[in-house]
Z-matrix of the N, CA and C atoms (Angstrom, degrees):
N
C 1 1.448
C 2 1.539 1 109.51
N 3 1.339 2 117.65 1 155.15
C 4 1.818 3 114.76 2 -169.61
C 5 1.464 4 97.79 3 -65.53
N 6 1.195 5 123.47 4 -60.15
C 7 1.607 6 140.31 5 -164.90
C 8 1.696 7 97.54 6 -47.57
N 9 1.447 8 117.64 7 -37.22
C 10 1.727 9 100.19 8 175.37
C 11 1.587 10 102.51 9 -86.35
N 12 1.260 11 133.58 10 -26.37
C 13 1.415 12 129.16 11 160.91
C 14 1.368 13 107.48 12 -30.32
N 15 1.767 14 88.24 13 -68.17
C 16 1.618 15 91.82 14 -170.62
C 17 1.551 16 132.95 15 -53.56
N 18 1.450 17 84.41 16 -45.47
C 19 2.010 18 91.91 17 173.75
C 20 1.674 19 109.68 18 -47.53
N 21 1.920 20 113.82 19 -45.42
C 22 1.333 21 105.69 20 -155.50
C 23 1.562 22 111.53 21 -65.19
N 24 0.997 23 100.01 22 -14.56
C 25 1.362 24 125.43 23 -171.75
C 26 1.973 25 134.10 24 -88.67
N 27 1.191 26 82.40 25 -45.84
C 28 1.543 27 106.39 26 173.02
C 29 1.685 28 141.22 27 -113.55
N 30 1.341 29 113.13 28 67.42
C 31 1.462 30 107.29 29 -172.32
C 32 1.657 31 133.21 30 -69.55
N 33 1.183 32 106.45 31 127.80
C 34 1.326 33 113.46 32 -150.15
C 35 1.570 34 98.25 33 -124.00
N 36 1.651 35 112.52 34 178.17
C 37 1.425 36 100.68 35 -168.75
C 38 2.270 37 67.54 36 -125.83
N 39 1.493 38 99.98 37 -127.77
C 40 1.490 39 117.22 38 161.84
C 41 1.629 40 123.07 39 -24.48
N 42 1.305 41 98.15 40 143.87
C 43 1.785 42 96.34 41 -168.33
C 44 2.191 43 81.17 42 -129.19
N 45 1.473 44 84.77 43 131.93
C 46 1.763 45 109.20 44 -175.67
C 47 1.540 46 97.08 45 -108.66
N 48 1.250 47 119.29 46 116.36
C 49 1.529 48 132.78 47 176.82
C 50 1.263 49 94.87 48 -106.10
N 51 1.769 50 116.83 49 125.25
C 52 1.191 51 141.94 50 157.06
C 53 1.062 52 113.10 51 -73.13
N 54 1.663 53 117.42 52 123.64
C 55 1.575 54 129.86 53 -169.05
C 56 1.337 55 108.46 54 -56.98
N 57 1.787 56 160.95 55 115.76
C 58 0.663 57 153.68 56 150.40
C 59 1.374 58 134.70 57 -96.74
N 60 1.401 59 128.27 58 176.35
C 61 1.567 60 128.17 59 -172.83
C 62 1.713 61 89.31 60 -78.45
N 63 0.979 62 126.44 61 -66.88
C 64 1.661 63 133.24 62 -163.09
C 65 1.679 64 108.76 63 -90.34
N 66 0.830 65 84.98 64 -175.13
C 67 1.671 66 94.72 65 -168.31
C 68 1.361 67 109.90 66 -114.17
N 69 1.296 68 130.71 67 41.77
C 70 1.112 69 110.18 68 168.07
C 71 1.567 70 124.13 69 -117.03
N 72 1.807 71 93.89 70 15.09
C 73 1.692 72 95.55 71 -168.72
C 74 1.997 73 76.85 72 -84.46
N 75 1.167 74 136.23 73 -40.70
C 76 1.249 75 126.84 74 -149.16
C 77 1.375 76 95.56 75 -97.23
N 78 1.763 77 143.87 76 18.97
C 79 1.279 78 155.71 77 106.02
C 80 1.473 79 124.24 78 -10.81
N 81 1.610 80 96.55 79 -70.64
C 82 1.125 81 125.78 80 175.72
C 83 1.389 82 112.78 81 -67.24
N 84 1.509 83 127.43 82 -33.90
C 85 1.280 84 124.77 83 179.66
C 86 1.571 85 114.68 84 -84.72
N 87 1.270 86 128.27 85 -15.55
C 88 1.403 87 137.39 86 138.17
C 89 1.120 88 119.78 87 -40.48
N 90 0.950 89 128.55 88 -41.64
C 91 1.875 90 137.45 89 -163.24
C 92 1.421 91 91.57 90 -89.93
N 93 1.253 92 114.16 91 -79.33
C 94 1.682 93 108.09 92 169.57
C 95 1.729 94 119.47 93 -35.66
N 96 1.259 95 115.57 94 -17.47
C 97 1.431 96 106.91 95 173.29
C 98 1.582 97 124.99 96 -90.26
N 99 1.203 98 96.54 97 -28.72
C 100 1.540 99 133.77 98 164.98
C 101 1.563 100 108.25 99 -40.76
N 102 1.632 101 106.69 100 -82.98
C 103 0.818 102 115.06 101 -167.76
C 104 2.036 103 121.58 102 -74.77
N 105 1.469 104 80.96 103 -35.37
C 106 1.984 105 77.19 104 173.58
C 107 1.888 106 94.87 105 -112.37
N 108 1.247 107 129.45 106 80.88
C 109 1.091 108 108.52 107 176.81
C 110 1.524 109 147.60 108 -65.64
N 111 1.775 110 101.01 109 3.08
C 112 1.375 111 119.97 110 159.41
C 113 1.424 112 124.52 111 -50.14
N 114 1.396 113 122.21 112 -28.35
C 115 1.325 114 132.45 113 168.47
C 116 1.023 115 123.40 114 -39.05
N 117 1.361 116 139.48 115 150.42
C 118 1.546 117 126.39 116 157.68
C 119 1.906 118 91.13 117 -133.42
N 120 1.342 119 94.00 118 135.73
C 121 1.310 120 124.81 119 -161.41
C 122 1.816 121 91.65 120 -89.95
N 123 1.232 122 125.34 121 128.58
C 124 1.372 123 116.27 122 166.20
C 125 1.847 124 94.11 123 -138.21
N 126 1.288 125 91.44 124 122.77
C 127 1.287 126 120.60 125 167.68
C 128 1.571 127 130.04 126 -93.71
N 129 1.375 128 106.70 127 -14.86
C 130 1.408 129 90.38 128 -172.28
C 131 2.159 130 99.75 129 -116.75
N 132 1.480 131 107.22 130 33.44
C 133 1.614 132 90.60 131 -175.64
C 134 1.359 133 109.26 132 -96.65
N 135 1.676 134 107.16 133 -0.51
C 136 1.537 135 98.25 134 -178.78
C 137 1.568 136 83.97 135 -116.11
N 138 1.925 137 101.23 136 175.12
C 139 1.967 138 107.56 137 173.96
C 140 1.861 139 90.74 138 -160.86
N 141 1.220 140 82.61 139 154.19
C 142 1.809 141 106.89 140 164.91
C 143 1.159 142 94.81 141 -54.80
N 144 1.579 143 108.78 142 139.47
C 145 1.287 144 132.64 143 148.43
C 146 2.005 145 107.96 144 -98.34
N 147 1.215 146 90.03 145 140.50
C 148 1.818 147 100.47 146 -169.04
C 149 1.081 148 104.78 147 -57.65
N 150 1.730 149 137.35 148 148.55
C 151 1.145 150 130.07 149 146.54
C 152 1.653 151 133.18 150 -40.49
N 153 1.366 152 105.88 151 -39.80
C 154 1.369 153 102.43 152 155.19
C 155 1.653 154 146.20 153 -46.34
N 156 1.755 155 91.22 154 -59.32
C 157 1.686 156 102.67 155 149.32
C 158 1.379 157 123.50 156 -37.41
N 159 1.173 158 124.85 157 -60.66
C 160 1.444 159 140.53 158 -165.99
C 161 1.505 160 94.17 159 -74.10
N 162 1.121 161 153.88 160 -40.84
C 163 1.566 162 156.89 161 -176.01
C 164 1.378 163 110.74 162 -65.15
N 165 1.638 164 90.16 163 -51.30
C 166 2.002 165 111.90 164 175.71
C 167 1.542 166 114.13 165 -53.29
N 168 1.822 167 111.24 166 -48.90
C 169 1.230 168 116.11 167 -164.89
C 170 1.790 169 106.53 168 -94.78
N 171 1.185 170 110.30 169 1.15
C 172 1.493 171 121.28 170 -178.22
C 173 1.711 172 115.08 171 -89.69
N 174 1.350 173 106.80 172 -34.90
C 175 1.239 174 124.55 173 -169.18
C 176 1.318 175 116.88 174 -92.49
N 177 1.564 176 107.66 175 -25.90
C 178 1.824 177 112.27 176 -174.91
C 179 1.920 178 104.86 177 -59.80
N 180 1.358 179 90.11 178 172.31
C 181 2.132 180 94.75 179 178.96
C 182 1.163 181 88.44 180 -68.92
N 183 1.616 182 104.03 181 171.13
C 184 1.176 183 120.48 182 177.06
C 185 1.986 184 122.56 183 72.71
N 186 0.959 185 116.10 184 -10.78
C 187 1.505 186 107.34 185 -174.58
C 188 1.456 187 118.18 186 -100.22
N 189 1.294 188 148.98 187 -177.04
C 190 1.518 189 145.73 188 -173.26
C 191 1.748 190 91.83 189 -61.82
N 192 1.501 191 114.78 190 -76.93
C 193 1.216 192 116.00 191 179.72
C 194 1.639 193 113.76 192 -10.69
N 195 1.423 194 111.91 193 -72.26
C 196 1.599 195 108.08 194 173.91
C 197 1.415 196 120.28 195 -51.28
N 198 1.169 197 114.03 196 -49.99
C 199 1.543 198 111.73 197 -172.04
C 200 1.579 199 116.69 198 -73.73
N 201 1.162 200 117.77 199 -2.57
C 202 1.884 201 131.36 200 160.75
C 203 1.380 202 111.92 201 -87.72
N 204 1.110 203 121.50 202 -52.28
C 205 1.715 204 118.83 203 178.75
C 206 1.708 205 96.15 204 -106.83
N 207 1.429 206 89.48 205 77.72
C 208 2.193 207 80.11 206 170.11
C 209 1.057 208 118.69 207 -110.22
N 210 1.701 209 117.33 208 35.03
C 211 1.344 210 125.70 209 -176.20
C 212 2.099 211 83.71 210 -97.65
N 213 1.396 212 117.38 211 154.29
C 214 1.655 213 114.74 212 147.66
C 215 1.138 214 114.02 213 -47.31
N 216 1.710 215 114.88 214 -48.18
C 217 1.276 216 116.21 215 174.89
C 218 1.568 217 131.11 216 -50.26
N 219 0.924 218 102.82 217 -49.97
C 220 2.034 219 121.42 218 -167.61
C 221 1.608 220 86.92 219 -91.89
N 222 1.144 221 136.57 220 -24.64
C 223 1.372 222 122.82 221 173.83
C 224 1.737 223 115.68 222 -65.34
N 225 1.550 224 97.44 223 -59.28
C 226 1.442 225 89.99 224 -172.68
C 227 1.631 226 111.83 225 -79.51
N 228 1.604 227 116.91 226 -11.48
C 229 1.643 228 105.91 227 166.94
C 230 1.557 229 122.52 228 -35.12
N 231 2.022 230 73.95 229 -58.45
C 232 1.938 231 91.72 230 -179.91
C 233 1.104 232 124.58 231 -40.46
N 234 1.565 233 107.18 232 -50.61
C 235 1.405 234 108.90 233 -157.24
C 236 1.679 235 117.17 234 -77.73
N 237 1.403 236 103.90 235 -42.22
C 238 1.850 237 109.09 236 155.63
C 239 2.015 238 107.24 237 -45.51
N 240 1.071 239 96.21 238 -33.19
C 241 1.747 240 85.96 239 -175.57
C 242 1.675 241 101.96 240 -75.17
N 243 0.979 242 114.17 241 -35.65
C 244 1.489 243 115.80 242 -164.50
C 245 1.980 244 96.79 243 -94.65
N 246 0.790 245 120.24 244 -17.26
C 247 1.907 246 111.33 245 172.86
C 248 1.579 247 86.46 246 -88.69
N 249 1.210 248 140.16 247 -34.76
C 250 1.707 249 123.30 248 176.09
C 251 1.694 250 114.00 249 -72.09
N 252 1.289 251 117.93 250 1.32
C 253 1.453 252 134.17 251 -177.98
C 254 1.771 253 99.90 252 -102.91
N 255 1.413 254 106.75 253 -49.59
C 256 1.497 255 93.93 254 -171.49
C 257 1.946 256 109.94 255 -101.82
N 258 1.747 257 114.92 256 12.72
C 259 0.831 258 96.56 257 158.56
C 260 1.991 259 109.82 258 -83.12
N 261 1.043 260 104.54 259 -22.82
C 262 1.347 261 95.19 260 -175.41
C 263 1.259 262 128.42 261 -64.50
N 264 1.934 263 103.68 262 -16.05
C 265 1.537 264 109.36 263 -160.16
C 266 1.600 265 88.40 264 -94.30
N 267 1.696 266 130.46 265 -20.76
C 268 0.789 267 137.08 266 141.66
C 269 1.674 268 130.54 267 -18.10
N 270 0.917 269 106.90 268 -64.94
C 271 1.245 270 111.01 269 172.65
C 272 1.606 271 126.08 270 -81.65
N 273 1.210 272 107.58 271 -37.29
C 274 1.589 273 135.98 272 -172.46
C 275 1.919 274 105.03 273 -69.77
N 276 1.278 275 101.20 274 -49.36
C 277 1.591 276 111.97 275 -175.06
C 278 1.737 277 118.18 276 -127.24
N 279 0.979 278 90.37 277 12.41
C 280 2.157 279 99.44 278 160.73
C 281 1.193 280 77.03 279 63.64
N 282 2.025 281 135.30 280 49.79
C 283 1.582 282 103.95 281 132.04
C 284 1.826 283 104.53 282 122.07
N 285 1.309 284 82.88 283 -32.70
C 286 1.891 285 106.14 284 -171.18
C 287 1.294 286 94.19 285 -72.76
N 288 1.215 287 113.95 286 144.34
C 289 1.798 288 139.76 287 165.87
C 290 1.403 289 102.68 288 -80.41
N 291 1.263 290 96.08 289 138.75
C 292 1.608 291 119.44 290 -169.13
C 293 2.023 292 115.24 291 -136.56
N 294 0.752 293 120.86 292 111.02
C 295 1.493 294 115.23 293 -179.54
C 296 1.270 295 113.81 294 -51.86
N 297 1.852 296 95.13 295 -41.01
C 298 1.597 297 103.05 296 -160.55
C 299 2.020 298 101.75 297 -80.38
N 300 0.684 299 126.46 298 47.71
C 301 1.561 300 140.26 299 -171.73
C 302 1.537 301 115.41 300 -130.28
N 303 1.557 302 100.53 301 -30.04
C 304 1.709 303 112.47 302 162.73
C 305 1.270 304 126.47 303 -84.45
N 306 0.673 305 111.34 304 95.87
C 307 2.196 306 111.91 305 -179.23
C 308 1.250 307 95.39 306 -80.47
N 309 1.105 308 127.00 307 -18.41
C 310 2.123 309 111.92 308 -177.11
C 311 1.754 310 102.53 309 -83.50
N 312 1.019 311 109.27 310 93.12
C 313 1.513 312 111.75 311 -171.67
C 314 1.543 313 95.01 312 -59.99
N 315 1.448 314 152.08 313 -39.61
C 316 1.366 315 134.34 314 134.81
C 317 0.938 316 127.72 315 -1.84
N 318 1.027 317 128.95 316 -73.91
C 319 1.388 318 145.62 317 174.40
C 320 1.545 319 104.36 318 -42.29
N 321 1.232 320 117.95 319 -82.13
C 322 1.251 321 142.44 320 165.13
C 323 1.391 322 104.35 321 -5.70
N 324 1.605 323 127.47 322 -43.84
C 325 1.673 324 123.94 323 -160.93
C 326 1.426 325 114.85 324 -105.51
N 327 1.540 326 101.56 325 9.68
C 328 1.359 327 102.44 326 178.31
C 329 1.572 328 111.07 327 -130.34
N 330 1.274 329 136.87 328 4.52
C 331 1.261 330 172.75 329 171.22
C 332 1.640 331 98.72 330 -63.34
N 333 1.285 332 98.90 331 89.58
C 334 1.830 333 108.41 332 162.39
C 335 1.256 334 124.69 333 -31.45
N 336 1.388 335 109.28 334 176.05
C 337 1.451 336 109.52 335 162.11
C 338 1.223 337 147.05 336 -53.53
N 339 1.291 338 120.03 337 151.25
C 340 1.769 339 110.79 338 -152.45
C 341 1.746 340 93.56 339 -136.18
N 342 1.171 341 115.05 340 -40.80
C 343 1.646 342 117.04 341 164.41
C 344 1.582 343 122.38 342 -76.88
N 345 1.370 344 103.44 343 155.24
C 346 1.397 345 106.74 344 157.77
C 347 1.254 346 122.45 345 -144.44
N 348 1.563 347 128.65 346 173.77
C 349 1.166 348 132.16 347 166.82
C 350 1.551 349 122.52 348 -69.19
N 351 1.245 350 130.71 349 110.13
C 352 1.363 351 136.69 350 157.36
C 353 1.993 352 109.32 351 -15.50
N 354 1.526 353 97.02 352 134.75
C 355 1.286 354 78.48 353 171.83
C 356 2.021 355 132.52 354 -96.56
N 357 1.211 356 73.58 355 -2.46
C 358 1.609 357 95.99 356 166.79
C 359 2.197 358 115.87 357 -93.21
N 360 1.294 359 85.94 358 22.14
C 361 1.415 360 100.88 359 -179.43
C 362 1.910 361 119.72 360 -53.62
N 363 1.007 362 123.68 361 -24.33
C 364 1.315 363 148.77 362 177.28
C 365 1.704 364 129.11 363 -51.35
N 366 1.554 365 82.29 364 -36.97
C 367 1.792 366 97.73 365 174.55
C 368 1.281 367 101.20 366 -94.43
N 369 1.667 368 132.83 367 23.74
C 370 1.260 369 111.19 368 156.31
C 371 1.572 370 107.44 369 -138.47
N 372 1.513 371 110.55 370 48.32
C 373 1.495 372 125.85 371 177.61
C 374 1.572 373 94.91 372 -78.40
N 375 1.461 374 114.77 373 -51.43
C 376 1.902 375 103.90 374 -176.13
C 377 1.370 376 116.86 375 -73.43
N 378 1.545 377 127.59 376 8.02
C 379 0.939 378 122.95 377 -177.48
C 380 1.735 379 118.83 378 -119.51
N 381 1.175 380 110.49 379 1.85
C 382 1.317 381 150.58 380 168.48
C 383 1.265 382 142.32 381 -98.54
N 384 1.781 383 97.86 382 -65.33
C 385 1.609 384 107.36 383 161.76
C 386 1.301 385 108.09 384 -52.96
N 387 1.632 386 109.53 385 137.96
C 388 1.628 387 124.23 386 162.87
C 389 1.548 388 107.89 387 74.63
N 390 1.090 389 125.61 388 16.51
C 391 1.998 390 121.98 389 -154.80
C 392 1.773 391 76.74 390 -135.36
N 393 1.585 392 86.09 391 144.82
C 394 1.682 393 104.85 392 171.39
C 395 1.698 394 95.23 393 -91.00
N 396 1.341 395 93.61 394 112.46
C 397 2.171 396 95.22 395 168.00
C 398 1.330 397 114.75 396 -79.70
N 399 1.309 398 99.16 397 178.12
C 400 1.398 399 106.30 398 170.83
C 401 2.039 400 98.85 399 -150.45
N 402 1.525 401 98.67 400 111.61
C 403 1.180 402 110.60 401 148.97
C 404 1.384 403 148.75 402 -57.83
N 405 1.139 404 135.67 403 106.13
C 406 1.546 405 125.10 404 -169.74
C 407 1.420 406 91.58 405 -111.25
N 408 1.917 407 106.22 406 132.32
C 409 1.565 408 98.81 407 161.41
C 410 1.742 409 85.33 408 -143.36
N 411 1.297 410 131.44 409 154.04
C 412 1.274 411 143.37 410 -142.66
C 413 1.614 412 85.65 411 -84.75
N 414 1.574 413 122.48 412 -62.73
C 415 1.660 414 123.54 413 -144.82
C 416 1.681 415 94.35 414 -134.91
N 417 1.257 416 121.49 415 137.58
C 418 1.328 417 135.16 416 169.34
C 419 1.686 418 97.11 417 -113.03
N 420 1.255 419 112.67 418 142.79
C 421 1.744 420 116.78 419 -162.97
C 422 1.866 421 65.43 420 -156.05
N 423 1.248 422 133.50 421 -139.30
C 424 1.565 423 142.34 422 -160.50
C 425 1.141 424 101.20 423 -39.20
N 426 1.417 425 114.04 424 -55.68
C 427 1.239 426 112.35 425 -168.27
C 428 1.910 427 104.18 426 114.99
N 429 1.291 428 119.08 427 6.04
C 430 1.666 429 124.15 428 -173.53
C 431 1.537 430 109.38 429 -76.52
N 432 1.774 431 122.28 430 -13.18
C 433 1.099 432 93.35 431 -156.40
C 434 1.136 433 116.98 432 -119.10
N 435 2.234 434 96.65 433 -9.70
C 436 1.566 435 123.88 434 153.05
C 437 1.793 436 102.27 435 -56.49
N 438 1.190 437 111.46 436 -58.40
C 439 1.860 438 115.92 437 -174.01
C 440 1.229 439 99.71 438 -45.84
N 441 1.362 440 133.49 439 -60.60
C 442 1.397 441 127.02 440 -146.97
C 443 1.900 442 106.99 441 -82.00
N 444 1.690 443 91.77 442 -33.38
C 445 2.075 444 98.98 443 152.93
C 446 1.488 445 129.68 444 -45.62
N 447 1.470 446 91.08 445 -52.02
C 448 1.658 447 87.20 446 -176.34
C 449 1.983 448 110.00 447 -74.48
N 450 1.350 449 108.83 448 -38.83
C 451 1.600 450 111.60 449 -168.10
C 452 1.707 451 94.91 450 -54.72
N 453 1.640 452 114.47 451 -47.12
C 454 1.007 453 103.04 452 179.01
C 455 1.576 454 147.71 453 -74.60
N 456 1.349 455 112.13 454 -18.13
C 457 1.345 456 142.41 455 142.11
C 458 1.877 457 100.14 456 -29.60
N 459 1.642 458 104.36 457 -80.62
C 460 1.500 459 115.97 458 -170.40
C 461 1.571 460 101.20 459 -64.38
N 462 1.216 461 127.28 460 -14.39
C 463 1.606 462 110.88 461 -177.02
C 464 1.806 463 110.75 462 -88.58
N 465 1.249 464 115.49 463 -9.05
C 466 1.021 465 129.88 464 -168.25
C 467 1.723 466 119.33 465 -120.76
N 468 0.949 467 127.27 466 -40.26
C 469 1.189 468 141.60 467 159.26
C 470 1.995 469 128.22 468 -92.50
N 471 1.179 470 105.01 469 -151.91
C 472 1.800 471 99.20 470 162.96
C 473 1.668 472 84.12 471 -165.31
N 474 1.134 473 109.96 472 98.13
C 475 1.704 474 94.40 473 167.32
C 476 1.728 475 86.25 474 -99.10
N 477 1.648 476 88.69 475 176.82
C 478 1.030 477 111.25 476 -166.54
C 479 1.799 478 101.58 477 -84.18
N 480 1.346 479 106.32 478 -55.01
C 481 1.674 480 106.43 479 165.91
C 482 1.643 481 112.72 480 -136.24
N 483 1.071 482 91.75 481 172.79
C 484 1.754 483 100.87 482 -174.94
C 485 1.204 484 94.73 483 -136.68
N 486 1.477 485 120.36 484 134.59
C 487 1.712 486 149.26 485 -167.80
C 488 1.782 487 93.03 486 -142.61
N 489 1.346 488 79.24 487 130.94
C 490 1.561 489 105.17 488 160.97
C 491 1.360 490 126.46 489 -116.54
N 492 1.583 491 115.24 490 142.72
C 493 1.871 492 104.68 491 175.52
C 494 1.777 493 60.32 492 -151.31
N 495 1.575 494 86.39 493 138.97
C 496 1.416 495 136.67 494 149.89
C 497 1.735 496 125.19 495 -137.48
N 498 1.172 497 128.41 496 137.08
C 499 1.382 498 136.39 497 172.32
C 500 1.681 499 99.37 498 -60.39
N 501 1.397 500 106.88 499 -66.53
C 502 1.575 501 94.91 500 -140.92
C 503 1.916 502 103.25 501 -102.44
N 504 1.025 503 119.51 502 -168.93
C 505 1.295 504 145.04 503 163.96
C 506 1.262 505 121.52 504 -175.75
């Protein structure tokens, strides 16, 4: 099975579950508990950021979003394309930002942050600080939402390393 690959291979302290729509990143974080049960699985230090947020903080001056469509023109195309993206995620996911809701893989690479830090984030500094993690997020597609995991992980903590296992792309 990959997960004993992975163990023989990869020593890790804490296992970081990326908030997802489905359940199979916290599947996977079972199996990893299973199999190395030294782990402690923390699920709740990362959270959705709203589709709204993410629309709000995508659209202001200054961000990638602007500097790709910096015509008036190509700006406001975008932005009608992207409020018809997050009304759907709107409806589709009670509000939560979703990558998989963007089909303009363009779009997609300039699209802010979508996670955040828990605000009770603090009670897992000893379990973090100095410890090699291991991230689980189910599907890598750009790759924005592993990046914006790990920066935030390292902006907040100091582990010692950060490991990723994902299934898909």
């Amino acid at each position: 099975m990959i997960i004993d690959k992975f163990n023989a291979t990869h020593q890790y302290g804490p296992t970081v579950v990326v908030p997802s729509g489905g359940g199979l990143n916290q599947i996977m974080a079972n199996i990893v508990k299973e199999r190395n049960p030294k782990t402690k699985i923390i699920n709740d230090v990362l959270g959705k950021i709203s589709a709204e947020e993410v629309y709000n903080d995508t659209t202001k001056p200054g961000t990638l979003f602007r500097k790709k469509y910096n015509t008036r023109e190509t700006f406001n195309n975008a932005r009608i394309e992207l409020e018809k993206y997050i009304y759907k995620m709107d409806k589709k996911r009670n509000g939560l930002f979703s990558y998989h809701f963007i089909p303009n893989k363009e779009m997609r690479k300039v699209i802010g942050q979508s996670l955040k830090i828990s605000e009770d984030s603090g009670k897992y500094s000893e379990d973090i600080n100095g410890k090699d993690i291991l991230i689980i997020d189910d599907t890598i597609s750009q790759g924005n939402s592993i990046k914006y995991t790990c920066d935030l992980i390292k902006d907040t903590f100091i582990p010692n390393s950060i490991t990723v296992l994902t299934l898909f792309s």
